[in-house]
N, C-alpha and C positions, 0 to 999 in steps of 0.2 A: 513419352506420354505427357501431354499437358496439363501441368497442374490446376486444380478446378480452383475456382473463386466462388465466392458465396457471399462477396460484398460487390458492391456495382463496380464495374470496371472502370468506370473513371473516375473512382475516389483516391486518393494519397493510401495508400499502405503499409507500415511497417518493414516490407519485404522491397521497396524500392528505396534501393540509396536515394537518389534526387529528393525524392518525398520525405524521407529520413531527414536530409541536411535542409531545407526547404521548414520542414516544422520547428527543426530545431532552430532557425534562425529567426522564425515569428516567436518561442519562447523567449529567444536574448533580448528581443524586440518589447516583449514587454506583455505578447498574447499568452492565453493558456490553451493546451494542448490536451485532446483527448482524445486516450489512443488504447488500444490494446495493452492489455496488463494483465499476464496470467492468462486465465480463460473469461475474464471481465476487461469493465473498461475503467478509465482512472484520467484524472482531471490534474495534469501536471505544470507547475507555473514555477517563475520567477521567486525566489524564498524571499523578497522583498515583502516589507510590511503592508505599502500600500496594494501590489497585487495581489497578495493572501486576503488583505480586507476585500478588495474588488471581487475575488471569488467569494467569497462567504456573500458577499452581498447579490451575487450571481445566483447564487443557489438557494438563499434564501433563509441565508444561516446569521445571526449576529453579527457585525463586523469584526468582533473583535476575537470571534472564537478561535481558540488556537487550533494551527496548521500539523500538520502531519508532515513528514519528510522522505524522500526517498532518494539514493544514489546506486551505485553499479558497484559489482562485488569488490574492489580494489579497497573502496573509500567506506565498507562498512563500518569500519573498528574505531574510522578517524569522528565519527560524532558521537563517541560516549566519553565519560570520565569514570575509567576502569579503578581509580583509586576508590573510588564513591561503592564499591561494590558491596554485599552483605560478607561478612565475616566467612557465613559458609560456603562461600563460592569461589570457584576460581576461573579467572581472567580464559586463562584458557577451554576449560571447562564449557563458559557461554559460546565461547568463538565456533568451537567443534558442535555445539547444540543450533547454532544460525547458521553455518554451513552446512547439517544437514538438512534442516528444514525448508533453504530455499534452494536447496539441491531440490525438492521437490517438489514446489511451486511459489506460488502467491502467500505471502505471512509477513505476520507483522508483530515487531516488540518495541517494551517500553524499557528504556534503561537510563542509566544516569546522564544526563546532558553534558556533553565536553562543552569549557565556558564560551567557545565560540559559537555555539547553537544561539541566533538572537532570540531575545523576551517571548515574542509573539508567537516563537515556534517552542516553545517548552510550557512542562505545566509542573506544581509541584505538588507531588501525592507521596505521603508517608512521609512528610518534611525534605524530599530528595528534588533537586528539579532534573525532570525528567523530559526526554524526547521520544517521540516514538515514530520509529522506520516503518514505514510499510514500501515492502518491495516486490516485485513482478517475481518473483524467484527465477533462478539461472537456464532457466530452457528457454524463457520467453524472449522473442528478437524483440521486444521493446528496450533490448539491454545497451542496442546499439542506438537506439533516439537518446536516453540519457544518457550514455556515452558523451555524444557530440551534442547535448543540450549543456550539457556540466561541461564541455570544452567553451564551447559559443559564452557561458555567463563565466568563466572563472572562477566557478564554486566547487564543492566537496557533496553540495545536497541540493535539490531542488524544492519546492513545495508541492504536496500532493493530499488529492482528497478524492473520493468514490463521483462516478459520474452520474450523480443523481438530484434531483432536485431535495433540500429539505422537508421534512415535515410542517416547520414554519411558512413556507408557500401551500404548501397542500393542504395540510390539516391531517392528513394522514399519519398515523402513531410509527409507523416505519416505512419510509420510501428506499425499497430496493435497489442496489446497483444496476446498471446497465451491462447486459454481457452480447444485446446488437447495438449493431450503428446507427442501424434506420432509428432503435429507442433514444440513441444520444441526437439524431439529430430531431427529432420530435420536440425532446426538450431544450436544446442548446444551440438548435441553428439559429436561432432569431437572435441572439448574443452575437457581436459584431467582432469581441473578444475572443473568440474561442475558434482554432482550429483542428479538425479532425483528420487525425492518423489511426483508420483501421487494420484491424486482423483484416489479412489477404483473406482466409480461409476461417471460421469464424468455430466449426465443428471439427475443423484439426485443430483449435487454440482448444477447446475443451477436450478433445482426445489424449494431449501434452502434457494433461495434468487430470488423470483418472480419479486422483484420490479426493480432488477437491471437487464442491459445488460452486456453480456460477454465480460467485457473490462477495460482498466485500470480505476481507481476508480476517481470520482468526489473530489476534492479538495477545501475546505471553509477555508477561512482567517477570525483569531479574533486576527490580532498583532494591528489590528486599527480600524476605524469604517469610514464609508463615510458618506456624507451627511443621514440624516435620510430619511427613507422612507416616501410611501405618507401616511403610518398609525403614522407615527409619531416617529417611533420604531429606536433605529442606526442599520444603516447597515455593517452587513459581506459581503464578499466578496467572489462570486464563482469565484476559480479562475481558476478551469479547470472543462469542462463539460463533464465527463465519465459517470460512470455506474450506475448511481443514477441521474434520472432527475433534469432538475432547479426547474419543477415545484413542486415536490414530496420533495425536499430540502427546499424551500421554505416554503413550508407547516409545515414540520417538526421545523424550524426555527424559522418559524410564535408561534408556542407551547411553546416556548422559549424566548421569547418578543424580537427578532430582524427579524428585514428585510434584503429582501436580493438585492444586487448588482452584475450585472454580469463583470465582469472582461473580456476586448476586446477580448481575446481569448477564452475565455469562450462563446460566441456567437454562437458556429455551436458545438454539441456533438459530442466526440467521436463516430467511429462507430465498431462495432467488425467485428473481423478476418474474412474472406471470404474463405473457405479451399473447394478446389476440393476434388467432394466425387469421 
């Protein structure tokens, strides 16, 4: 049976090696890469200073707002500083808590920055300086573009951010991730910077990942703990509510012997993209 497409067939794909090695050699280059992430799309660059500032100023964001980061399951553990952690946590504890969360999709945490993370990709809340991973979780073949993007730069992480325009260009109080192509390239073709690697199949990328909605990824903090829950457990911290419920995070959480806390912004979910058919 031939496998269906749902993105034009002569885009770069995900699913073709040559297009695979081909974007990842326009990232080492110095462009940014928007591909398939999860069941969304995500805007992944060089962790250089001056390319992080070029995207923020792509998108429409201050130049100097800090980056987000992303790498492949081997080199999670290598960008935190596990001594940094809160009293009631343990090193292993968190590991087994990110392994299964992106055992089942797209997610994202914030934890202690190992000192090699540079300035511009760390931020420091609760007096810790912190970085925060956002990654495609382990089903998605986008595993194999950062694979050989992170071979092509010689690094442990990339930089990454939602493929969306700011609010700051828009005016709009929240501009949703992209989870088409055709929406990335509405907004980002006209960028000379920026090459796109789609989902082959755009409704099997969201069938891959059932539990989540098509949107930028839910965010859990372990740089500190809040009060303990009412099970007794210490609490994490949600600190953005995307594509992975509180409640389904929680549960998962709960498997792992902490409780969870929602962070003020964290209160109302994300919701995805809205595209005129």
């Amino acid at each position: 049976m031939t496998r269906r497409r749902t993105t034009d067939p002569g885009r770069p794909t995900l699913d073709n090696p040559d297009d695979v090695r081909s974007a990842a050699l326009s990232l080492a280059e110095g462009r940014a890469v928007a591909h398939g992430f999860g069941n969304f799309y995500a805007l992944t660059a060089r962790p250089d200073r001056a390319v992080v500032e070029r995207v923020n100023r792509m998108k429409g964001r201050p130049h100097a707002q800090v980056g987000s980061v992303t790498t492949v399951r081997e080199r999670v553990t290598s960008l935190f500083d596990w001594s940094r952690l809160p009293a009631a946590v343990r090193r292993r504890q968190v590991e087994d808590l990110i392994e299964d969360l992106f055992s089942l999709g797209p997610f994202g945490f914030r934890g202690p920055a190992a000192t090699r993370i540079p300035g511009h990709l760390t931020a420091t809340h609760d007096g810790v300086p912190t970085v925060q991973l956002i990654a495609p979780g382990y089903r998605c073949p986008s595993n194999a573009f950062l694979a050989a993007a992170l071979d092509r730069t010689d690094s442990d992480f990339l930089a990454v951010t939602s493929v969306n325009p700011s609010r700051h260009r828009t005016g709009a109080a929240y501009e949703p991730a992209h989870w088409r192509a055709e929406g990335v390239l509405a907004d980002f073709d006209h960028e000379p910077g920026v090459t796109l690697l789609a989902h082959e199949d755009e409704a099997a990328a969201r069938r891959r990942h059932p539990h989540h909605a098509p949107t930028s990824t839910t965010v859990l903090s372990f740089h500190h703990t809040t009060a303990r829950g009412r099970s007794g457990l210490p609490a994490l911290t949600l600190e953005r509510h995307g594509s992975l419920s509180a409640a389904h995070t929680r549960a998962v959480a709960a498997n792992h012997g902490f409780a969870l806390t929602l962070a003020p912004r964290a209160a109302h979910p994300l919701r995805p993209r809205a595209y005129a058919q």
